[in-house]
N, CA, C and O of each residue as an XYZ file, in Angstrom:
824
protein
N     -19.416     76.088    -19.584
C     -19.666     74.705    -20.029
C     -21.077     74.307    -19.625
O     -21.453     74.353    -18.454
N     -22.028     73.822    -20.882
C     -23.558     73.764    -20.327
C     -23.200     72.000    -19.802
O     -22.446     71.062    -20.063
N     -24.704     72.513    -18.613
C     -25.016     70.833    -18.177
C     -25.246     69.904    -18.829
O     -25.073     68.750    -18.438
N     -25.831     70.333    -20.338
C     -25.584     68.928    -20.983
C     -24.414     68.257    -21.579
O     -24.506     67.102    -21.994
N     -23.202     69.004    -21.645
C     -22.130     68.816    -22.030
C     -21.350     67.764    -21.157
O     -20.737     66.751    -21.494
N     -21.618     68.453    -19.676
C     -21.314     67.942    -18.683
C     -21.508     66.194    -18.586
O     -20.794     65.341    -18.059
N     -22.836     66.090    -19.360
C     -23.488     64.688    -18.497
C     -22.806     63.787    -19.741
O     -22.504     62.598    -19.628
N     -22.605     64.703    -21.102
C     -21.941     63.446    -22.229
C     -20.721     63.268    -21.717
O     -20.279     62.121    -21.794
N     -19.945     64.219    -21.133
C     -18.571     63.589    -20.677
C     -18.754     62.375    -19.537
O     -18.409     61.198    -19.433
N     -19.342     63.145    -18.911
C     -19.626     61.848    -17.512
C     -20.277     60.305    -17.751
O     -20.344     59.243    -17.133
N     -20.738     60.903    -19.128
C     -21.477     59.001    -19.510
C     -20.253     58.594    -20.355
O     -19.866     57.426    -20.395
N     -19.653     59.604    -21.033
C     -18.206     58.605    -22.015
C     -16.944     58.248    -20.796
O     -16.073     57.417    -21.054
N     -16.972     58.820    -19.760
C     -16.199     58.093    -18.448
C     -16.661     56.774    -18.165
O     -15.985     55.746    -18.133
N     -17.954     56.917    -17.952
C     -18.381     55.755    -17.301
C     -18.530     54.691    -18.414
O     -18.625     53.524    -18.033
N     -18.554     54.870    -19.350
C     -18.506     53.928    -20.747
C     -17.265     53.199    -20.730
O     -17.150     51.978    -20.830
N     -16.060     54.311    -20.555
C     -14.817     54.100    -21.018
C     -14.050     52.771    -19.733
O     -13.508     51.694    -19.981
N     -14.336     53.497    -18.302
C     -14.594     52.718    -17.296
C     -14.724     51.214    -17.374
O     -13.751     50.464    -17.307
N     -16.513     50.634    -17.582
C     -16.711     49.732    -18.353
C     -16.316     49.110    -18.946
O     -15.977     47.976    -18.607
N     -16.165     49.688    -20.332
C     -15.278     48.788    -21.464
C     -14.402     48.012    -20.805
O     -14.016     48.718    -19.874
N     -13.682     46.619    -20.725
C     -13.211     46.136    -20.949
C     -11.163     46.559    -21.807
O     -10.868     46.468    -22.998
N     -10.703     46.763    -21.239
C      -9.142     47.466    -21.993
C      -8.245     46.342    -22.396
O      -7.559     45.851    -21.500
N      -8.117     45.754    -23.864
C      -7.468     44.243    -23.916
C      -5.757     45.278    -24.600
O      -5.554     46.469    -24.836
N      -5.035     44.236    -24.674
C      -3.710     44.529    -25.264
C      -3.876     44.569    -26.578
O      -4.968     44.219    -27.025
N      -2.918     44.964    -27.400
C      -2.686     44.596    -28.761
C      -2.176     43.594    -29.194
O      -0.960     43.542    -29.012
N      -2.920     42.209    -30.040
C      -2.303     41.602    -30.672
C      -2.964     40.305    -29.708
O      -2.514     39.191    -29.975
N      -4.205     40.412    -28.392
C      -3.718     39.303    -27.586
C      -5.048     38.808    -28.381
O      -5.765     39.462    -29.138
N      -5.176     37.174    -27.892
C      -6.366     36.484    -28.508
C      -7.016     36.566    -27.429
O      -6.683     36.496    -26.246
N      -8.866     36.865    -28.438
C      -9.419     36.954    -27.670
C     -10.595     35.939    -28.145
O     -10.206     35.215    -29.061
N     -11.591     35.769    -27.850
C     -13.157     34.955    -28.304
C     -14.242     35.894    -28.328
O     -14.487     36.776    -27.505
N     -14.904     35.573    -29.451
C     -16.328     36.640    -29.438
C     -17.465     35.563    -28.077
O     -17.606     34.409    -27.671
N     -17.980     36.889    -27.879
C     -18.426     36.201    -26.444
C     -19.438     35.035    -26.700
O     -19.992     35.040    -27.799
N     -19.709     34.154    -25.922
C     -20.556     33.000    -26.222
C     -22.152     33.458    -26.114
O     -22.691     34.434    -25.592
N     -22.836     31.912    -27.099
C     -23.961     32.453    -27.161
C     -24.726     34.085    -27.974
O     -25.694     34.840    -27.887
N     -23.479     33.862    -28.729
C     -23.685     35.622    -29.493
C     -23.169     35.835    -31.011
O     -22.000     35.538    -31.254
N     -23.878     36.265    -31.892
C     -23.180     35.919    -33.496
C     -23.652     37.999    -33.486
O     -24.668     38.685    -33.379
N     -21.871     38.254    -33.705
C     -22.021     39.746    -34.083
C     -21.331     39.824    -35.322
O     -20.911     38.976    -36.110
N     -21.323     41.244    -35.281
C     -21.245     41.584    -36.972
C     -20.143     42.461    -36.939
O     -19.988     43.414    -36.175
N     -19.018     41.868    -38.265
C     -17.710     43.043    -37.953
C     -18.376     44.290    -38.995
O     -19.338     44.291    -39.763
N     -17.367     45.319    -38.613
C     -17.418     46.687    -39.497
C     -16.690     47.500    -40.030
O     -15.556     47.503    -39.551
N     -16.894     48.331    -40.977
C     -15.900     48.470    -41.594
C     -15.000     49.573    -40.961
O     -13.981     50.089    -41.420
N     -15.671     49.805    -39.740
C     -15.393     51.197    -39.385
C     -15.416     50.995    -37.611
O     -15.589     49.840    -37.224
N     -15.286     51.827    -36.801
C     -15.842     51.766    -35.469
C     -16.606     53.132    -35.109
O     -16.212     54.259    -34.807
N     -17.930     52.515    -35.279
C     -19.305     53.063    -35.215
C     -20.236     51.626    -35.925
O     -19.978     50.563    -36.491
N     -21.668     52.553    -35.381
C     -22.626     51.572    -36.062
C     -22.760     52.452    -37.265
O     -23.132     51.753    -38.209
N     -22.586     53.885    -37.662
C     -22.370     53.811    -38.785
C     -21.875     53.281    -40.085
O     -22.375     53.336    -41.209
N     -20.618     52.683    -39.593
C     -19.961     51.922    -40.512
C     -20.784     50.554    -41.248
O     -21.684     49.951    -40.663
N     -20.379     50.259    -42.394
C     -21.033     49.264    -43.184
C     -20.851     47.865    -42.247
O     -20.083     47.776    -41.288
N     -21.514     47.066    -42.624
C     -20.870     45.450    -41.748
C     -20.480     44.900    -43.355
O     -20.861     45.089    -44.510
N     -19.169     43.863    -42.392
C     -18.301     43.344    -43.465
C     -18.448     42.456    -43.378
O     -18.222     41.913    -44.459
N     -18.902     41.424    -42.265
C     -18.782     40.104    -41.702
C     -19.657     39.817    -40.673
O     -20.415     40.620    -40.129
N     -19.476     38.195    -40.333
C     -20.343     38.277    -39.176
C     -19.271     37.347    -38.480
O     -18.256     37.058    -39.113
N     -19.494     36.787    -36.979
C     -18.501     35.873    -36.545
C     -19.744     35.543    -35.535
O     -20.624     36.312    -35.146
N     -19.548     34.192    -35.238
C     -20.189     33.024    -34.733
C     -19.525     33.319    -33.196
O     -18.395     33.783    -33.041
N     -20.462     32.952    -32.074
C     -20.200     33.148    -30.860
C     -18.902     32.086    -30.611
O     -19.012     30.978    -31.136
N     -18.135     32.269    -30.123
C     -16.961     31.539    -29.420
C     -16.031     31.664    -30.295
O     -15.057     31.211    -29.694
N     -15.555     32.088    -31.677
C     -14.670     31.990    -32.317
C     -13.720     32.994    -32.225
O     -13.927     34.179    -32.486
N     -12.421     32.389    -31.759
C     -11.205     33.046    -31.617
C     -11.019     34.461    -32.529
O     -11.386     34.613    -33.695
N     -10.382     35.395    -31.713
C     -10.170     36.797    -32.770
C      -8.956     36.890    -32.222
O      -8.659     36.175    -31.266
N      -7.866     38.015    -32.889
C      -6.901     38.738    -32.414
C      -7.025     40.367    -32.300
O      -7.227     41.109    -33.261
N      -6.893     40.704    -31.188
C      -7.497     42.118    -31.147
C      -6.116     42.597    -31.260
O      -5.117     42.379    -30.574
N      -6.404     43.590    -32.726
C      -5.061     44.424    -33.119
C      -5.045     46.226    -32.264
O      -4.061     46.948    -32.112
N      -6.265     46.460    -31.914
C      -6.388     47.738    -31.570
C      -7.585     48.271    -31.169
O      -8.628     47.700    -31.487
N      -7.604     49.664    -30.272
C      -9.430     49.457    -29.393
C      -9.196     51.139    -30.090
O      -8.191     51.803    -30.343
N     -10.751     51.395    -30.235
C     -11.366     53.019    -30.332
C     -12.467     53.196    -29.921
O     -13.414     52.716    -30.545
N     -12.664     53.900    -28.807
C     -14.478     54.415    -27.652
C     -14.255     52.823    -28.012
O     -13.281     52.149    -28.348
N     -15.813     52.533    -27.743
C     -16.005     51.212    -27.409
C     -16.081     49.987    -28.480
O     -16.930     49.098    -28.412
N     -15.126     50.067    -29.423
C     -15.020     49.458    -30.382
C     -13.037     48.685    -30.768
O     -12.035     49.331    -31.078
N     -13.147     47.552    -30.617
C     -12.169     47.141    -31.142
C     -11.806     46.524    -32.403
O     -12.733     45.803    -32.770
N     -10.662     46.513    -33.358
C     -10.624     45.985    -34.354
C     -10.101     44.885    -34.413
O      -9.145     45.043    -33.654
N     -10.045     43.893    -34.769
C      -9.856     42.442    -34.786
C      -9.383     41.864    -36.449
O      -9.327     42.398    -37.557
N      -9.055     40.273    -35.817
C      -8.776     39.735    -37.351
C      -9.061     38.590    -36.783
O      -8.450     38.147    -35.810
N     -10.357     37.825    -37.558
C     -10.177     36.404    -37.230
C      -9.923     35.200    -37.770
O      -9.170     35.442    -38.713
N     -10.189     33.601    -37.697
C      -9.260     32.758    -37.944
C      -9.031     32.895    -39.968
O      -8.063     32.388    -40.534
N     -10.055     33.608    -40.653
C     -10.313     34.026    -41.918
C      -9.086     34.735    -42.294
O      -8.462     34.312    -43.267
N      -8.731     35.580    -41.763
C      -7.422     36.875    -41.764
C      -8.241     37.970    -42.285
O      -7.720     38.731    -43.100
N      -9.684     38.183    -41.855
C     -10.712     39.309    -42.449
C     -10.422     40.030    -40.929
O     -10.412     39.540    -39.800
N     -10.173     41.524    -41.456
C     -10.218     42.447    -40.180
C     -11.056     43.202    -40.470
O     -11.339     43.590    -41.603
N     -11.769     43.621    -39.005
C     -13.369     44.397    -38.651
C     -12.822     44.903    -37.694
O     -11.658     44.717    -37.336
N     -13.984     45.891    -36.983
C     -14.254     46.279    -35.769
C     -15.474     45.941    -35.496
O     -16.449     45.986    -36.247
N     -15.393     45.470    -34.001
C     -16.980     45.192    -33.274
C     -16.639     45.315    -31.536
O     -15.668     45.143    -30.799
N     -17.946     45.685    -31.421
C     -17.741     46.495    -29.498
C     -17.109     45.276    -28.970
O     -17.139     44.052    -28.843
N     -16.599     46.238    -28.775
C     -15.584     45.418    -27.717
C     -16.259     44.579    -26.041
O     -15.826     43.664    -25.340
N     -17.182     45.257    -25.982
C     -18.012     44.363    -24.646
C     -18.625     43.011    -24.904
O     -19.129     42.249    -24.079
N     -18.437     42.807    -26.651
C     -18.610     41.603    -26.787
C     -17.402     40.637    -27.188
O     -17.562     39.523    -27.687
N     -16.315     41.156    -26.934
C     -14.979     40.288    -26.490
C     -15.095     39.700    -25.333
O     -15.732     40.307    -24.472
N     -14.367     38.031    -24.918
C     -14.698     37.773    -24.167
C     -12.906     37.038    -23.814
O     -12.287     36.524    -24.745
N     -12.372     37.102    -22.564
C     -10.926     36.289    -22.220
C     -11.261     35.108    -22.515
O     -10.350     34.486    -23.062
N     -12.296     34.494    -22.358
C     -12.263     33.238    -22.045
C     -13.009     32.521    -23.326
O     -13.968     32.959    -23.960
N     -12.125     31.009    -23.567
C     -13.026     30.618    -24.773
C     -14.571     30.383    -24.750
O     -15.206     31.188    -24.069
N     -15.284     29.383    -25.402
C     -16.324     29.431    -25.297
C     -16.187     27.921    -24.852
O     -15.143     27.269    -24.896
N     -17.502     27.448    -24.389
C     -17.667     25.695    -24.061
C     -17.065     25.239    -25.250
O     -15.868     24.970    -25.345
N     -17.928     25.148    -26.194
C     -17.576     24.262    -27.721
C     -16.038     24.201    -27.692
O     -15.419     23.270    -28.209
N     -15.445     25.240    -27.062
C     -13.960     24.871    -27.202
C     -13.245     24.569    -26.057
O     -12.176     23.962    -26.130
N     -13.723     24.929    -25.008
C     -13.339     24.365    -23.655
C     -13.808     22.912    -23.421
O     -13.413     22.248    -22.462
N     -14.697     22.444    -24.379
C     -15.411     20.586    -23.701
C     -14.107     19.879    -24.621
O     -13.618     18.881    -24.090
N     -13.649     20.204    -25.631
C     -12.616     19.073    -26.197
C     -11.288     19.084    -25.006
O     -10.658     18.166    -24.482
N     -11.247     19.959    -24.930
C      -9.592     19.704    -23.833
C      -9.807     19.367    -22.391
O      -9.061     18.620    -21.757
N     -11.675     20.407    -21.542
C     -11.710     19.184    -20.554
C     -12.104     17.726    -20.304
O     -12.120     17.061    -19.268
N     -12.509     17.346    -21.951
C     -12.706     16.206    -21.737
C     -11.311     15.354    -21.672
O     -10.962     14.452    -20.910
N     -10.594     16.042    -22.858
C      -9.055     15.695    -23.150
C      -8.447     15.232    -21.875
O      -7.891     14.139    -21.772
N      -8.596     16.309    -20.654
C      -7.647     16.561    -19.629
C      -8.778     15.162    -18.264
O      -8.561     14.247    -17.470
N      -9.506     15.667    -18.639
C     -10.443     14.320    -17.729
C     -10.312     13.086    -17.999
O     -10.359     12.161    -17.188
N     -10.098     13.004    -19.441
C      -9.989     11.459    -19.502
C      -8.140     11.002    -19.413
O      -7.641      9.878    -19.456
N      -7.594     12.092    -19.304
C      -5.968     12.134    -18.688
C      -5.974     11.079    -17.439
O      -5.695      9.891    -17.274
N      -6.587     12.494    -16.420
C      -7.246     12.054    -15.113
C      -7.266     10.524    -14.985
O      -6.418      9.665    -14.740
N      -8.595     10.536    -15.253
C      -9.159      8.958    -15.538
C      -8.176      7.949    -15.964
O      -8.044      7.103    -15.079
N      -7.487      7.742    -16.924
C      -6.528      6.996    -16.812
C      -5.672      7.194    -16.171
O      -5.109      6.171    -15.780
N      -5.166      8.333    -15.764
C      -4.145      7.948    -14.651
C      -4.611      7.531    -13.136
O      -3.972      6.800    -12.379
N      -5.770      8.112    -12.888
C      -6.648      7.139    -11.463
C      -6.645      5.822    -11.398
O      -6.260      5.147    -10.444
N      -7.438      5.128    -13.268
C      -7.331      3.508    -13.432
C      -5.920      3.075    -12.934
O      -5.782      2.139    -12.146
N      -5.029      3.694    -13.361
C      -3.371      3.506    -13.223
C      -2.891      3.181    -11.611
O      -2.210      2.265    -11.150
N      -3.446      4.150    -11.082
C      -2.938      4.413     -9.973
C      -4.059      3.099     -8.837
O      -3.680      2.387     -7.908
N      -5.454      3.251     -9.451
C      -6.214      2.131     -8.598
C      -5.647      0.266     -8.730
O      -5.510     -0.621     -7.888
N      -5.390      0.353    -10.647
C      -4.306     -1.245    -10.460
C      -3.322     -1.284     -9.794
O      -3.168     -2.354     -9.206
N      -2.228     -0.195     -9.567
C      -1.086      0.132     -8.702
C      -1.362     -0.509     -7.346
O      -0.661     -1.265     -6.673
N      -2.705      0.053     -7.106
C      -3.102     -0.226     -5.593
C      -3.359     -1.290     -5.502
O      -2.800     -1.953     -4.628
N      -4.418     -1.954     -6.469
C      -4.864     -3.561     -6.366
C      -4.105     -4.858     -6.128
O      -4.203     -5.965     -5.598
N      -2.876     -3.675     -7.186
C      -2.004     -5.326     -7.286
C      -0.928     -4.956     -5.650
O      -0.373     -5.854     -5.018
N      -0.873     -3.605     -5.305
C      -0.230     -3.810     -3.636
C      -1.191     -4.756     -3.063
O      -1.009     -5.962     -2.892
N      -2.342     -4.001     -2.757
C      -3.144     -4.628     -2.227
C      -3.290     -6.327     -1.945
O      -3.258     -7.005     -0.917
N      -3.490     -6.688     -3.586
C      -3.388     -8.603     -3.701
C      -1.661     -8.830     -3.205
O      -1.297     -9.990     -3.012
N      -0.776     -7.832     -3.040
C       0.632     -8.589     -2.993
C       0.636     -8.424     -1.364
O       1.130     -9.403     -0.803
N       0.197     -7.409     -0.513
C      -0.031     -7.490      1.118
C      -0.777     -9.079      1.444
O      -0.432     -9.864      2.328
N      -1.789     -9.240      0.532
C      -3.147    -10.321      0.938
C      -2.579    -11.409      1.170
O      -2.700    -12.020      2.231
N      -1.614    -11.925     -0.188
C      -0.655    -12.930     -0.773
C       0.626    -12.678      0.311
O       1.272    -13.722      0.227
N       1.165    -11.972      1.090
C       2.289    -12.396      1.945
C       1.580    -12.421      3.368
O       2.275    -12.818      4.303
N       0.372    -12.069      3.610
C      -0.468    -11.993      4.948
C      -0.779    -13.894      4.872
O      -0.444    -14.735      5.706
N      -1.476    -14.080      3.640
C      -1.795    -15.258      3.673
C      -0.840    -16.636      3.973
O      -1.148    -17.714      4.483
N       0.638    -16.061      3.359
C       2.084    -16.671      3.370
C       2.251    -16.958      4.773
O       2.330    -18.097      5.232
N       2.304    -15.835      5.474
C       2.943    -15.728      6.754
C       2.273    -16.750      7.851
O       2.726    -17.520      8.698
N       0.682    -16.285      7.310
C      -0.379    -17.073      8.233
C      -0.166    -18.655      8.107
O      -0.339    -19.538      8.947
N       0.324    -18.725      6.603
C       0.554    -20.254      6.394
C       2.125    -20.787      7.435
O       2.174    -21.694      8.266
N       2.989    -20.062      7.095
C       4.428    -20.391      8.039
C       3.780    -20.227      9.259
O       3.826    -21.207     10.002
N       3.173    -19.219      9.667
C       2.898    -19.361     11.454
C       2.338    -21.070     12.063
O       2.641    -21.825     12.987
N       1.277    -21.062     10.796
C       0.682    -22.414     11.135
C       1.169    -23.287     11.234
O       1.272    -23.941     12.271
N       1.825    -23.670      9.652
C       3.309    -25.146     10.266
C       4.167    -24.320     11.276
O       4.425    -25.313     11.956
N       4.477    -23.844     11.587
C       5.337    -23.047     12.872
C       4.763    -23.677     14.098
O       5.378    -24.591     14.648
N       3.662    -23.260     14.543
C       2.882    -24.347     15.617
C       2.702    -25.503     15.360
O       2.965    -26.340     16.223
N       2.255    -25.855     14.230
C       2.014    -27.165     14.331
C       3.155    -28.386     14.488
O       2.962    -29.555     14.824
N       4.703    -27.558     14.048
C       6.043    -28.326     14.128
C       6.137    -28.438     15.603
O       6.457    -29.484     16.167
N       5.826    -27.241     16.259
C       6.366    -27.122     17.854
C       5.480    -27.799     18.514
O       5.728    -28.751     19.254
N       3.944    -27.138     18.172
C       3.049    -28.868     18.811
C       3.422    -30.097     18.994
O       3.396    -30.667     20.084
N       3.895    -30.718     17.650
C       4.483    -32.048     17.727
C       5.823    -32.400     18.036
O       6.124    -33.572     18.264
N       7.062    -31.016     18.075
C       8.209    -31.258     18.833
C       8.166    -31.967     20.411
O       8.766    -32.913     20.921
N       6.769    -30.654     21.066
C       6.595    -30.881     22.156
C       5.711    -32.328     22.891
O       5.766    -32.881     23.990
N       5.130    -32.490     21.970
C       4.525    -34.205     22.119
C       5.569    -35.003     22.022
O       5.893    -35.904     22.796
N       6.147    -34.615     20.944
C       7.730    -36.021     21.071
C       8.462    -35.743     22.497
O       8.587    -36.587     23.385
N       8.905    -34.452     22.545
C       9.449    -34.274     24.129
C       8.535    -34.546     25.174
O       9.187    -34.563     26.219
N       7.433    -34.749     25.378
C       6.916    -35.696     26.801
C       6.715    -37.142     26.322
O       6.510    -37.853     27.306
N       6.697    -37.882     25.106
C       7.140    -38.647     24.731
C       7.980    -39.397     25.413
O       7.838    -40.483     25.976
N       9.193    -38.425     25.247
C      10.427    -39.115     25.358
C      10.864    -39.082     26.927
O      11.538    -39.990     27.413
N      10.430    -37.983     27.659
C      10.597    -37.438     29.385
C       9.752    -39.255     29.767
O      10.065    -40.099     30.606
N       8.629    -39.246     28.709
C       7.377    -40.533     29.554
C       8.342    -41.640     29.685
O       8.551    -42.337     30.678
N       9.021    -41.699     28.260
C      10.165    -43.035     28.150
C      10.819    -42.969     29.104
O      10.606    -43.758     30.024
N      12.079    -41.768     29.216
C      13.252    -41.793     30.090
C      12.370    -42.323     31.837
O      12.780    -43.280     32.495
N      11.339    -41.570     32.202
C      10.800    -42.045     33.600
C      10.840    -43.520     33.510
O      11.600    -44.179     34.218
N       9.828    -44.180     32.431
C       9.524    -45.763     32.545
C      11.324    -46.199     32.397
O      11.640    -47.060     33.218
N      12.309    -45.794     31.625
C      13.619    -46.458     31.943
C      14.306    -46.322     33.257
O      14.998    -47.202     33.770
N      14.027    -44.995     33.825
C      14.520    -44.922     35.012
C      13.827    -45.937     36.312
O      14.214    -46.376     37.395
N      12.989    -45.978     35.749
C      12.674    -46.910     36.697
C      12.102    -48.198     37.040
O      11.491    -48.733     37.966
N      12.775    -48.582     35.367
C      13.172    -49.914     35.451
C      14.665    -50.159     35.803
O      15.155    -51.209     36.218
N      15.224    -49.105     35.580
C      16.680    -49.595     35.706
C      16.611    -49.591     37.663
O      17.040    -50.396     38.489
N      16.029    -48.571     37.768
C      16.015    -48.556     39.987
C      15.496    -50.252     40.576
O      15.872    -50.828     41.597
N      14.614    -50.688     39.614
C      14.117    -51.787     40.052
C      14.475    -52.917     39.474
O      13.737    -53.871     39.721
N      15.491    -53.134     38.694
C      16.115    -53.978     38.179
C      17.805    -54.045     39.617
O      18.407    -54.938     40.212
N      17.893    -52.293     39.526
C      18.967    -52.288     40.820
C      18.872    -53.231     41.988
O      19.640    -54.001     42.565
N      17.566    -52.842     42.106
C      16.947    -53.589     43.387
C      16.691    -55.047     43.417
O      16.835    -55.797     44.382
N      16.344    -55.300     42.385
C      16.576    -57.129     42.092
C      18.229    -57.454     42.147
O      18.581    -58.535     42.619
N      18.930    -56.786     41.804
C      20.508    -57.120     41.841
C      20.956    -57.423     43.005
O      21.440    -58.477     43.417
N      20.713    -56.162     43.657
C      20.941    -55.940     44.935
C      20.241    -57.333     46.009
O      21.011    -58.132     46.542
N      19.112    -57.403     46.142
C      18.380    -58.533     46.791
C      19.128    -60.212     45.927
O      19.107    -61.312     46.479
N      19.574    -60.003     44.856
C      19.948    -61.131     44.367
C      21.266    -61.107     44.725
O      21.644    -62.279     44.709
N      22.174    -60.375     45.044
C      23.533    -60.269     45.760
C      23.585    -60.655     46.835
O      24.513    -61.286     47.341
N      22.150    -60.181     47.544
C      22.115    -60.604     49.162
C      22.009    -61.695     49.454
O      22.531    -62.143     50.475
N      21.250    -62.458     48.571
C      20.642    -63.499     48.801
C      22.036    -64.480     48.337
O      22.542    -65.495     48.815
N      22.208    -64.000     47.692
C      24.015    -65.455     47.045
C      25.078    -65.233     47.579
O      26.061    -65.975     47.566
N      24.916    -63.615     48.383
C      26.042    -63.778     49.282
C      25.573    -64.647     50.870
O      26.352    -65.368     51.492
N      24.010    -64.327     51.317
C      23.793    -65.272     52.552
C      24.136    -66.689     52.672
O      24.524    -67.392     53.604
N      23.785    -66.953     51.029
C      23.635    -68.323     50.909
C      25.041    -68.999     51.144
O      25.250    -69.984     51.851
N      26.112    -68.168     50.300
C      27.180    -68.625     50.052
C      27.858    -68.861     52.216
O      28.304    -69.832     52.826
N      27.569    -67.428     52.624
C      27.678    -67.665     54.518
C      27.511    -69.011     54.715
O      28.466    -69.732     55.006
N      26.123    -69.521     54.554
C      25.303    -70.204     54.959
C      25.882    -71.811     54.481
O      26.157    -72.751     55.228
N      25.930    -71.770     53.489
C      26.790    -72.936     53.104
C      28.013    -72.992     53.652
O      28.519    -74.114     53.682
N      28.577    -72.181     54.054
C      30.270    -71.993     54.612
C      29.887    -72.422     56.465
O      30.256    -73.359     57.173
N      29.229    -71.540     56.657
C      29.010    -71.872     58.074
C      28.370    -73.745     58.589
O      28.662    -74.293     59.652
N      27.530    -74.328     57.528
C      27.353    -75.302     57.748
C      28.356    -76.334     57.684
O      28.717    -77.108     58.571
N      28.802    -76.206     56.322
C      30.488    -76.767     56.437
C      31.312    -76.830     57.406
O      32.015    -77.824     57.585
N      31.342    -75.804     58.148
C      31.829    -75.292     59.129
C      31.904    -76.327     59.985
O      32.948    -76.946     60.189
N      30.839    -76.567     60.518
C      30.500    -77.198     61.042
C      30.294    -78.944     60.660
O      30.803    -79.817     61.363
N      29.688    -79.160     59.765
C      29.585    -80.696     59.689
C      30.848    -80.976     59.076
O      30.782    -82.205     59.108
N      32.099    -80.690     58.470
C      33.565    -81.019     57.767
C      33.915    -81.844     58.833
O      34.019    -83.065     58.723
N      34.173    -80.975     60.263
C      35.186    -81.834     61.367
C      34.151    -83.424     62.158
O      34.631    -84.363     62.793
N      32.887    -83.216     61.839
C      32.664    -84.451     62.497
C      32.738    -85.975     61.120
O      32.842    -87.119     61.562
N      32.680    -85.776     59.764
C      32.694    -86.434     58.695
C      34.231    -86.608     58.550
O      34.792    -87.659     58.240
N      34.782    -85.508     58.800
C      36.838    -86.266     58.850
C      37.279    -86.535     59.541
O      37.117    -85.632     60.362
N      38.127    -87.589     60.152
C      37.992    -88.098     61.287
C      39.603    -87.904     61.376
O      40.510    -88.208     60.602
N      39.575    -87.203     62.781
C      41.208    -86.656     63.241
C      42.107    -87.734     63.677
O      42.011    -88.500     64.635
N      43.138    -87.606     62.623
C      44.072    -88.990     62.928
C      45.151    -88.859     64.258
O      45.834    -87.954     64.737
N      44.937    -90.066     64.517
C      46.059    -89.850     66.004
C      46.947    -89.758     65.863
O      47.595    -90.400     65.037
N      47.386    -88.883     66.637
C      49.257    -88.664     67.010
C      50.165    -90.195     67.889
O      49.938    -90.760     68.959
N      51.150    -90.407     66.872
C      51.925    -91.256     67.441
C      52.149    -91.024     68.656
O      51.801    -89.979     69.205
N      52.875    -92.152     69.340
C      53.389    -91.948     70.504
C      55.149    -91.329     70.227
O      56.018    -91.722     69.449
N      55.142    -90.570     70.929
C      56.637    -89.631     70.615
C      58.078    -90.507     71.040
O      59.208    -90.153     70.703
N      57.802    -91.549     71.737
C      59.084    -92.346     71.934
C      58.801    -93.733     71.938
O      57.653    -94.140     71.760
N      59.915    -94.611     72.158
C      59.758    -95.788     72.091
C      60.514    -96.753     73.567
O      61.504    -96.665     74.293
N      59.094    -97.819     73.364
C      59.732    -98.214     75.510
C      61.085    -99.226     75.450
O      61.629    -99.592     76.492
């Protein structure tokens, strides 16, 4: 086996290597940024039948050396190298669905940020509530508690008018009971000299 034989096998390994190995039947995209040409054949010998625009969807029906045959959205089937198959679509067709899927996003964020706003204003609105009840809350007990020394101020000033009203009773008892002594004891005394003690008969007769 000559050495040059040698080196074509070793470069159709490393070719084969390379290539890219897709399934039958899966979709694929001509690679972006690239307008190739189908054929009628797989070789560049073969005539070109077509051309296809970078990013446009193919179905790869079958691969030969580095050439696969395809059918695209036309239903025209070619072969073209397969290193210019690509898994992935191209932008032009990836910007409609991430915009699609972003502006998903986006409204469901707006969604989720009014969600929050209106918690948000409904925390603010029972913070503000509460702050309002706390306030008449003190301000009722403030003025409970003013009426209650109020009323402690009253009960003292009654108590002690009633102690010193006692005490006028009392001194006015004393005084109408001395008096009443006092009048009795004088009586007492001036009755027997103003009535004059009648004499006793004489007990027999002479």
């Amino acid at each position: 086996m000559s050495k040059k034989f040698l080196k074509i096998l070793l470069g159709m390994a490393v070719f084969a290597y390379a290539v890219p190995s897709f399934a039958d039947d899966s979709q694929m995209y001509i690679t972006e940024n690239l307008q190739t040409y189908m054929r009628s054949g797989a070789g560049d010998q073969y005539r070109i039948t077509g051309s296809l625009v970078a990013g446009a969807p193919v179905t790869v029906l079958g691969q030969k050396n580095k050439y696969s045959l395809i059918r695209d959205a036309r239903n025209r089937n070619g072969w073209i190298l397969t290193k210019e198959l690509s898994d992935q679509p191209s932008s032009k067709e990836q910007n409609p669905i991430l915009k699609a899927k972003i502006d998903a996003l986006t409204l469901k964020l707006n969604g989720l940020d009014d969600s929050w706003k209106q918690r948000v204003s409904e925390m603010q609105r029972r913070t503000t509530q509460a702050e309002s009840q706390s306030s008449a809350l003190l301000e009722e007990n403030a003025n409970l508690k003013r009426e209650m020394d109020t009323i402690k101020s009253k009960n003292r000033n009654l108590e002690a008018m009633l102690d010193a009203n006692k005490q006028a009773i009392a001194i006015q008892w004393f005084i109408y009971g001395g008096s009443v002594l006092g009048v009795g004891l004088l009586l007492g005394l001036i009755l027997p000299h103003l009535i004059p003690s009648r004499r006793r008969k004489p007990s027999g007769w002479a």
